[in-house]
DRENKOL-305945 format. One record per atom (N, C-alpha, C, CB): residue number from 1; x, y, z; atom name; residue in three letters. Coordinates in Angstrom, 3 decimals, always signed. Atoms other than C-alpha are relative to their C-alpha. Glycine has a CB too. Layout:
// DRENKOL-305945
+-----+----------+----------+----------+------+------+
: pos :       xx :       yy :       zz : site : code :
+-----+----------+----------+----------+------+------+
: NUM :        X :        Y :        Z :   CA :  ALA :
...
+-----+----------+----------+----------+------+------+
//
This chain:
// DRENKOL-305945
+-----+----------+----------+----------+------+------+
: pos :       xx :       yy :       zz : site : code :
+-----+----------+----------+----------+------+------+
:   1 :   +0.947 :   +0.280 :   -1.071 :    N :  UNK :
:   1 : +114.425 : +103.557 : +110.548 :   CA :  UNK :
:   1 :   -1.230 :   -0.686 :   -0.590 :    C :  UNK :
:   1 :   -0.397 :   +1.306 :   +0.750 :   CB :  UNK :
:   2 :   +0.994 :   +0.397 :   +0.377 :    N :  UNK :
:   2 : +111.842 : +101.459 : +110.236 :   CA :  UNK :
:   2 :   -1.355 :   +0.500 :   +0.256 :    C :  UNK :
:   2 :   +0.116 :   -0.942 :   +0.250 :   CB :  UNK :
:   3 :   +1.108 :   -1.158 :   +0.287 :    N :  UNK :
:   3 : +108.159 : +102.917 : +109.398 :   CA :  UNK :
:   3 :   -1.367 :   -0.954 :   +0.466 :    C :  UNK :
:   3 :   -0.045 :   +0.645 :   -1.952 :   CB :  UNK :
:   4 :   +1.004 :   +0.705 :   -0.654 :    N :  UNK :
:   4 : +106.145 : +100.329 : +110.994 :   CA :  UNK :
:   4 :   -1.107 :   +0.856 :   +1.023 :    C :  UNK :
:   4 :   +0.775 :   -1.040 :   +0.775 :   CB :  UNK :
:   5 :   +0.465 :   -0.231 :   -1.327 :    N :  UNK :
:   5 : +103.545 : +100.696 : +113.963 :   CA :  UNK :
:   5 :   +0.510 :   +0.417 :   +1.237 :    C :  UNK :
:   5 :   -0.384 :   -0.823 :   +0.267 :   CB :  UNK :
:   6 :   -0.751 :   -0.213 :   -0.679 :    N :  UNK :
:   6 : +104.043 : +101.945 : +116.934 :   CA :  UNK :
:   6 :   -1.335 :   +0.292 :   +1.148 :    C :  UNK :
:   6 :   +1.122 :   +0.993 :   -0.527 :   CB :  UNK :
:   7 :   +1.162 :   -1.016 :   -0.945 :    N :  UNK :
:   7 : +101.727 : +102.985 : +120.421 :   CA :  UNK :
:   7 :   +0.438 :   +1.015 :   +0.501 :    C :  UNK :
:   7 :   -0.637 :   -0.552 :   +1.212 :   CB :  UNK :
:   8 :   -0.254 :   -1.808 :   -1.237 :    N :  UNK :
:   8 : +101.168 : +105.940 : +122.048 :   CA :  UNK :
:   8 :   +0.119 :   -0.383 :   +1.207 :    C :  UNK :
:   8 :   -1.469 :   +1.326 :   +0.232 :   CB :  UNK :
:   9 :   -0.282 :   +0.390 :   -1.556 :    N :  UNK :
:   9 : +102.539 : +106.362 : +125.501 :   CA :  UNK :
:   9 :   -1.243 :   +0.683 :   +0.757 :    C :  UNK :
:   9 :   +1.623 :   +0.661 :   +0.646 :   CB :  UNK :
:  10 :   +0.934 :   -0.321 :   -0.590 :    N :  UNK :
:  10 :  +99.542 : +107.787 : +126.291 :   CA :  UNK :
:  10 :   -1.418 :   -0.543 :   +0.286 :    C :  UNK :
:  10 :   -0.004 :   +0.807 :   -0.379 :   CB :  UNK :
:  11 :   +0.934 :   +0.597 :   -0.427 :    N :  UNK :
:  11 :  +96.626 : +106.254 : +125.446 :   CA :  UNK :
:  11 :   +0.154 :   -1.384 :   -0.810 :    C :  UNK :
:  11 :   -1.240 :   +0.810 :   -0.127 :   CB :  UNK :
:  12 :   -0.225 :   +1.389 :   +0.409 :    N :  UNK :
:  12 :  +98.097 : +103.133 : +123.802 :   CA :  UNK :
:  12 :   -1.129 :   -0.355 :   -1.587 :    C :  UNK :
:  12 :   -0.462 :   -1.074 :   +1.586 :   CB :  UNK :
:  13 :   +0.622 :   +0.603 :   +1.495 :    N :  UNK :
:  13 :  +96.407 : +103.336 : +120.112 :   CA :  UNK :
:  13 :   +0.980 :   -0.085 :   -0.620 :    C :  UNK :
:  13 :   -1.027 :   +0.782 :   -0.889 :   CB :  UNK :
:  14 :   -0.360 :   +0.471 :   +1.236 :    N :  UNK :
:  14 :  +97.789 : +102.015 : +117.183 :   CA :  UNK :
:  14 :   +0.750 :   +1.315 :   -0.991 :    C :  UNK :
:  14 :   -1.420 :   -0.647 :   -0.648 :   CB :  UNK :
:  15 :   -0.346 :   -1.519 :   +0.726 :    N :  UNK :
:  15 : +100.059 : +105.303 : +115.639 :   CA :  UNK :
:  15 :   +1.165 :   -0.776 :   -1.144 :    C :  UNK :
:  15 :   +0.906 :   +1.546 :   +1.394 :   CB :  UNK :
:  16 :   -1.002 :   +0.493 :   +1.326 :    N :  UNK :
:  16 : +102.398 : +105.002 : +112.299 :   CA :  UNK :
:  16 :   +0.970 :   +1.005 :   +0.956 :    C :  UNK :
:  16 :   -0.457 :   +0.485 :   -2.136 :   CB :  UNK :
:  17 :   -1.404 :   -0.905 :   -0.351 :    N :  UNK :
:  17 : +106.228 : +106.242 : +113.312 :   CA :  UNK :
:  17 :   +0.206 :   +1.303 :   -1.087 :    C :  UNK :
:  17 :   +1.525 :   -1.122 :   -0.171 :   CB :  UNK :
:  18 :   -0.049 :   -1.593 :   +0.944 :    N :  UNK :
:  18 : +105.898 : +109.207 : +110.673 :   CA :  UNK :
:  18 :   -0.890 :   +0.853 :   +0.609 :    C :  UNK :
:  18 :   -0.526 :   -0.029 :   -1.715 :   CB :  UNK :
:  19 :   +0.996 :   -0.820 :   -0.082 :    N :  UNK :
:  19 : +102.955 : +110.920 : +112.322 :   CA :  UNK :
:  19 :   +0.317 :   +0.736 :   +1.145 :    C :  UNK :
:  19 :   -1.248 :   -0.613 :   +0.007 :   CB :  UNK :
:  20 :   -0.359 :   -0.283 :   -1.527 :    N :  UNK :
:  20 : +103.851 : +113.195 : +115.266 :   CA :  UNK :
:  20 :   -0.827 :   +0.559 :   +0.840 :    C :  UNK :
:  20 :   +1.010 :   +0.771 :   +0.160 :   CB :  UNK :
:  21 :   +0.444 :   -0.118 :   -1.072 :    N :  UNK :
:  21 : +100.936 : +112.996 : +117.460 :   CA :  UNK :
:  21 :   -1.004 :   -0.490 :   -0.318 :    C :  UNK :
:  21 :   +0.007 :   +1.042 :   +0.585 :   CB :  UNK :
:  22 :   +1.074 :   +0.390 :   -0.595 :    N :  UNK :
:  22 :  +98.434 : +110.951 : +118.431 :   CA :  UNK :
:  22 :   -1.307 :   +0.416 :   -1.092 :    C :  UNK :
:  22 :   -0.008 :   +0.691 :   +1.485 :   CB :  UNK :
:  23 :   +0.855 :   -0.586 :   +0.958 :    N :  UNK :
:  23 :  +95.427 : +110.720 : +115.877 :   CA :  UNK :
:  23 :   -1.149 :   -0.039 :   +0.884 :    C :  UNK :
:  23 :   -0.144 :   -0.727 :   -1.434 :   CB :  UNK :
:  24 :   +1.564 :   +0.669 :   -1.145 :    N :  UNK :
:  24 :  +92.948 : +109.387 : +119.118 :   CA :  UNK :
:  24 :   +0.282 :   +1.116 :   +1.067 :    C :  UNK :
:  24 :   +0.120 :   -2.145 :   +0.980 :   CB :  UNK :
:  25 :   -0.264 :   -1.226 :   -1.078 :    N :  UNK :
:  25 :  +94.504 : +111.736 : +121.811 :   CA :  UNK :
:  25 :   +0.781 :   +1.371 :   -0.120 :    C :  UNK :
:  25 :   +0.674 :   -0.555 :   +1.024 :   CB :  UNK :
:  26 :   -0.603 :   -1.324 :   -0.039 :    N :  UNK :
:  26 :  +96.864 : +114.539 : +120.720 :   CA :  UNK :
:  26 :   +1.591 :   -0.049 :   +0.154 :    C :  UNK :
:  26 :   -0.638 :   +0.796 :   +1.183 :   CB :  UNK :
:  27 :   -1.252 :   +0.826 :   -0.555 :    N :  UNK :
:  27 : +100.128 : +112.721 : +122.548 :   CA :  UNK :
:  27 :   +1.211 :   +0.896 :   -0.895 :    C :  UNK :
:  27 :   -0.084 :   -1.998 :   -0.437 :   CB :  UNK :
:  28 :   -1.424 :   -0.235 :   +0.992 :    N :  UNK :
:  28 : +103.266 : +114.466 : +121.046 :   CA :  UNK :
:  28 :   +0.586 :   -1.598 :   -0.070 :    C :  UNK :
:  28 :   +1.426 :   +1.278 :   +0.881 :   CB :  UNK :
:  29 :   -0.379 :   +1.097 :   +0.059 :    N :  UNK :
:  29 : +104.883 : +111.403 : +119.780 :   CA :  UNK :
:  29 :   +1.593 :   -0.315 :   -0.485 :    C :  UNK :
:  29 :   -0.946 :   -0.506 :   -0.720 :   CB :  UNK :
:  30 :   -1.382 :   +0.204 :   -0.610 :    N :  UNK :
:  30 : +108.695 : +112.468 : +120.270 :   CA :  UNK :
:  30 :   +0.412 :   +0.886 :   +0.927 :    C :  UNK :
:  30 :   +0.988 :   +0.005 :   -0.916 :   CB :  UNK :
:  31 :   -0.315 :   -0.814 :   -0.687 :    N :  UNK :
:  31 : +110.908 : +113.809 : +122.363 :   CA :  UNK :
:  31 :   +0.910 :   +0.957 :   -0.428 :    C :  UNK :
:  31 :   +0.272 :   -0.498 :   +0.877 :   CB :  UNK :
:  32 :   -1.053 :   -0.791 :   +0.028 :    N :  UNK :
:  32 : +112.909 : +116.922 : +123.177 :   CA :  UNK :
:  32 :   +1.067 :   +0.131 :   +0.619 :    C :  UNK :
:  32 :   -0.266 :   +0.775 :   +0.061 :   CB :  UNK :
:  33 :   -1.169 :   -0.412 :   -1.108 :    N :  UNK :
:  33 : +116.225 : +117.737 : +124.440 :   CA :  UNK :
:  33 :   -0.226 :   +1.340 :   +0.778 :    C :  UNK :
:  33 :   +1.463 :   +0.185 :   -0.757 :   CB :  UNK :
:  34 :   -0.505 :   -1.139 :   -0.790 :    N :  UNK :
:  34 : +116.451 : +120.256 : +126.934 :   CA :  UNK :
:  34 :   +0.575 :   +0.751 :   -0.305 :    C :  UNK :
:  34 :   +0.524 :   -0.113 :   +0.775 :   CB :  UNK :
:  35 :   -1.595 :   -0.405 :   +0.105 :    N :  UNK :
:  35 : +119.708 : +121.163 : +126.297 :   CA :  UNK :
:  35 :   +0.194 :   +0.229 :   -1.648 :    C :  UNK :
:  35 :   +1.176 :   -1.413 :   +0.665 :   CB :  UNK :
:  36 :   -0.872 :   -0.586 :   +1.604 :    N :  UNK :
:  36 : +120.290 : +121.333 : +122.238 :   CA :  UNK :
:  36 :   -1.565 :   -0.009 :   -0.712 :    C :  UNK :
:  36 :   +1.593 :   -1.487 :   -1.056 :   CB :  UNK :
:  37 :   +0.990 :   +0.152 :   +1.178 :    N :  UNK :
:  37 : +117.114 : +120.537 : +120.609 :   CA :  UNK :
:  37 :   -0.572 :   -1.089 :   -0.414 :    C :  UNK :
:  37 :   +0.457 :   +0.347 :   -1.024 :   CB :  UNK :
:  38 :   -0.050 :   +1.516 :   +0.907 :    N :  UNK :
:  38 : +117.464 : +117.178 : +119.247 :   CA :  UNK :
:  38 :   -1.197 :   -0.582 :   +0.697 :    C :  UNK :
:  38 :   +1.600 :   -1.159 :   +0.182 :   CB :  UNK :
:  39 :   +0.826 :   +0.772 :   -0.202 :    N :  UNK :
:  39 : +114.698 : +114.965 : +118.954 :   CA :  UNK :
:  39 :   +0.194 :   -1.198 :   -0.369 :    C :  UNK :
:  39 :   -0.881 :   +0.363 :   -0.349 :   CB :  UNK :
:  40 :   -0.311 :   +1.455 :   -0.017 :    N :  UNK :
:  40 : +114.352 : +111.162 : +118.930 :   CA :  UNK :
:  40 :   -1.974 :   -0.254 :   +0.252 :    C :  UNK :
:  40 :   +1.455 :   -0.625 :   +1.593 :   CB :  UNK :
:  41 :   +1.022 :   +0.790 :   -0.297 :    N :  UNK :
:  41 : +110.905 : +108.822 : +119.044 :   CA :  UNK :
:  41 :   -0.210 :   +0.149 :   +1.080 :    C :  UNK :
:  41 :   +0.055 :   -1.136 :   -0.231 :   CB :  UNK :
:  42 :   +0.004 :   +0.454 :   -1.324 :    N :  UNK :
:  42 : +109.252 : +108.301 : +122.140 :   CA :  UNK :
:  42 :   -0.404 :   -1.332 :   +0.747 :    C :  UNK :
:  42 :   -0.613 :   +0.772 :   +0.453 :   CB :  UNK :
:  43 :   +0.078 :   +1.433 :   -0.770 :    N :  UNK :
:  43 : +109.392 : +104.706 : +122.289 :   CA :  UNK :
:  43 :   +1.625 :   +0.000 :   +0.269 :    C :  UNK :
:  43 :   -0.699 :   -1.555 :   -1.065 :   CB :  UNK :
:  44 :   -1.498 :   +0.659 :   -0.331 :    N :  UNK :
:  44 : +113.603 : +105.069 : +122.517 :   CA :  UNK :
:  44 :   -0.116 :   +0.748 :   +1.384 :    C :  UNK :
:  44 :   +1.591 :   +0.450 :   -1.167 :   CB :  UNK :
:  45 :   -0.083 :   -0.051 :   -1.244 :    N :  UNK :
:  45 : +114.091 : +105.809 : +125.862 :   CA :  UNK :
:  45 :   +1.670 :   +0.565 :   +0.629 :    C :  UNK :
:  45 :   -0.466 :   -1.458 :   +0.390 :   CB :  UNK :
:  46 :   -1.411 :   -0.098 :   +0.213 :    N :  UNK :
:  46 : +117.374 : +107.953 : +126.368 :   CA :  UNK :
:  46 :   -0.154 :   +0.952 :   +1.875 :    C :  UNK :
:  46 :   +0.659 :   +1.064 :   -1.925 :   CB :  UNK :
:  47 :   +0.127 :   -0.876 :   -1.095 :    N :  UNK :
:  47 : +117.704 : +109.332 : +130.022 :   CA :  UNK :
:  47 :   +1.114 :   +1.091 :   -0.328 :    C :  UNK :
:  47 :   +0.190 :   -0.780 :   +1.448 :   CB :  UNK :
:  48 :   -0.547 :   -1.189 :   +0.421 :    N :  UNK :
:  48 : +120.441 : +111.346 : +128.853 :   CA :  UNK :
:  48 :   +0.293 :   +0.445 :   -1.737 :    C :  UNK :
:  48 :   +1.245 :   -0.048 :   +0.762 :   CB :  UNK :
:  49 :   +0.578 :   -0.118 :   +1.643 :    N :  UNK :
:  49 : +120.333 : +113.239 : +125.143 :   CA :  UNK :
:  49 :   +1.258 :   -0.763 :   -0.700 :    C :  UNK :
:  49 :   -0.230 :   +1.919 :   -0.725 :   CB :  UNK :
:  50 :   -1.554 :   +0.818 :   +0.916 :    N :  UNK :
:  50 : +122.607 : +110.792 : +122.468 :   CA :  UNK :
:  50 :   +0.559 :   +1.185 :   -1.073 :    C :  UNK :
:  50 :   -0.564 :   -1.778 :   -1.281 :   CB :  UNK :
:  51 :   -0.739 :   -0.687 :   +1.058 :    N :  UNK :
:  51 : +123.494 : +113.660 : +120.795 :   CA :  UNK :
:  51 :   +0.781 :   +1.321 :   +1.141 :    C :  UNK :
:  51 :   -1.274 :   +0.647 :   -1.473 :   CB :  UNK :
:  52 :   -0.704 :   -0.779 :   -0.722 :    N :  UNK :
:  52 : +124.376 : +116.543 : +123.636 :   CA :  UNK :
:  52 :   +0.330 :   -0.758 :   +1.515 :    C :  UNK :
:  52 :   -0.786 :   +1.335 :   +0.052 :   CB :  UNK :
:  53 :   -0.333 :   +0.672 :   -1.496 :    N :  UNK :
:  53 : +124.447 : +114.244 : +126.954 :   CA :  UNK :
:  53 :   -0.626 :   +0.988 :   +1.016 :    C :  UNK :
:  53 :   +1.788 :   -0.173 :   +0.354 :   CB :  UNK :
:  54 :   +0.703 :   -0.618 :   -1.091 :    N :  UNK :
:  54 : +122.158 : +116.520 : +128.870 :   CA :  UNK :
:  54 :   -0.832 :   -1.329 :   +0.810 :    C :  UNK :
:  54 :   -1.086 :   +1.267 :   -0.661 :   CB :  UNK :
:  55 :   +0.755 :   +0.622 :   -0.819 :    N :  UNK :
:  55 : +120.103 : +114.924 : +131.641 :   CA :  UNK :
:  55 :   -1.758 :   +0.718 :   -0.860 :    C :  UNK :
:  55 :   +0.552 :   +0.476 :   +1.883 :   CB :  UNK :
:  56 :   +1.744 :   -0.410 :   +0.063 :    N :  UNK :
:  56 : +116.181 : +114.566 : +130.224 :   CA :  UNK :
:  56 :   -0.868 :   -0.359 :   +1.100 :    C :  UNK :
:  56 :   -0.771 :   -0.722 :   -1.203 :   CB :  UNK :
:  57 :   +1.002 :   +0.147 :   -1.165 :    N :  UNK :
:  57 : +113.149 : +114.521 : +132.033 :   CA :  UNK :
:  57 :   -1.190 :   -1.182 :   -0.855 :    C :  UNK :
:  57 :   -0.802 :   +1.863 :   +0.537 :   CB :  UNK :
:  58 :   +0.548 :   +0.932 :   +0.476 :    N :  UNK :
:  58 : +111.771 : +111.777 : +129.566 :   CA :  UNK :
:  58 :   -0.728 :   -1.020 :   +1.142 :    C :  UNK :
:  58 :   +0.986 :   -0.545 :   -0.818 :   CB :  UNK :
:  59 :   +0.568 :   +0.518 :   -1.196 :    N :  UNK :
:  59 : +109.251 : +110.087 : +131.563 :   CA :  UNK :
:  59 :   +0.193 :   -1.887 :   -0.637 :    C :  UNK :
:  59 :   -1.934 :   +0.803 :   +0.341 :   CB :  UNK :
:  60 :   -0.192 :   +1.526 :   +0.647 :    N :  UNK :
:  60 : +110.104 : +106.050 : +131.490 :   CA :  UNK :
:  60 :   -1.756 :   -1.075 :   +0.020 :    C :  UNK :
:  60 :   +1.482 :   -0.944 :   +1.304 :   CB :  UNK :
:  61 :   +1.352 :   +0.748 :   +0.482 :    N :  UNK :
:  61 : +106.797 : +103.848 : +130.218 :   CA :  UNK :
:  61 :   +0.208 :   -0.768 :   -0.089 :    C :  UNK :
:  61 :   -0.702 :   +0.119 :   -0.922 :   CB :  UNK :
:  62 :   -0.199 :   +1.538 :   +0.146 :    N :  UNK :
:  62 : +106.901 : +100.237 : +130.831 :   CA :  UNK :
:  62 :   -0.854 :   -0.500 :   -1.203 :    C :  UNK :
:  62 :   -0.461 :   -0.814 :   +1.390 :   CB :  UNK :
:  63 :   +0.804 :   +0.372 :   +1.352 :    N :  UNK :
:  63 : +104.207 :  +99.651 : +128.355 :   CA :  UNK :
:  63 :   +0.627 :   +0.481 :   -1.423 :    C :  UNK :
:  63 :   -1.483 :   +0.691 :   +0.091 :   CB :  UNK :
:  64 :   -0.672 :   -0.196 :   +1.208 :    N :  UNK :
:  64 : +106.201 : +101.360 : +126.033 :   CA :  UNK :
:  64 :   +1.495 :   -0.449 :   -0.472 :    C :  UNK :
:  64 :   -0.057 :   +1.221 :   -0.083 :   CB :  UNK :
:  65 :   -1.306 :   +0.562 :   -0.274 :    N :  UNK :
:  65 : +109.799 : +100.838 : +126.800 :   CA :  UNK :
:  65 :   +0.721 :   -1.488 :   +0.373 :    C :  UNK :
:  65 :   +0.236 :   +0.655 :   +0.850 :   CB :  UNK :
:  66 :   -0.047 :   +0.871 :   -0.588 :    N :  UNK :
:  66 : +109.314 :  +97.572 : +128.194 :   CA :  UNK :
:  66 :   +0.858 :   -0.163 :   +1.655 :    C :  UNK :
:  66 :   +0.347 :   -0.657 :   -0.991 :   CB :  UNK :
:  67 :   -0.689 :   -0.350 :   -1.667 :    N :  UNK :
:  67 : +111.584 :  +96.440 : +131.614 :   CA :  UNK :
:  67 :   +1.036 :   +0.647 :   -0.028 :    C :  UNK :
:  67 :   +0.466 :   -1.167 :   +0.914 :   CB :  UNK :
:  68 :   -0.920 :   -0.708 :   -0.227 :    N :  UNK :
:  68 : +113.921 :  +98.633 : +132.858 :   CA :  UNK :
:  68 :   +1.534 :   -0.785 :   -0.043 :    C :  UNK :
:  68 :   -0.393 :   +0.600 :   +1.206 :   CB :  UNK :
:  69 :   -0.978 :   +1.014 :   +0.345 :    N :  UNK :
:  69 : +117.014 :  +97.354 : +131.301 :   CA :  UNK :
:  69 :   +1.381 :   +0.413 :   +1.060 :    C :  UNK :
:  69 :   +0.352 :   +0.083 :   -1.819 :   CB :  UNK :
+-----+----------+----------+----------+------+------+
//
């Protein structure tokens, strides 16, 4: 994975992909599964989990995610 930049879906600063939360607001900066655990970034955008296939409640962020593909 690459270790670049990344924004927060929250208040849109400037965060490194190693840090998990927000150094300006707090932001958790991945997600959880519901269902098993598993976590992932929260710029990938998985409506259901890629590792158990539960339904998430991941909220979708155009600024982050870009258009709804």
């Amino acid at each position: 994975m690459a270790k670049g930049p990344m924004r927060c879906p929250k208040c849109g600063a400037v965060t490194w992909r190693w840090e998990k939360y927000c150094l300006e607001c707090g932001q958790k900066l991945s997600f959880e599964c519901p269902g098993c655990g598993g976590q992932w970034r929260y710029f990938y955008y998985y409506p259901y989990c890629p590792s158990c296939g539960t339904k998430t409640d991941q909220e979708y962020i155009p600024a982050v995610h870009g258009k709804r593909p």
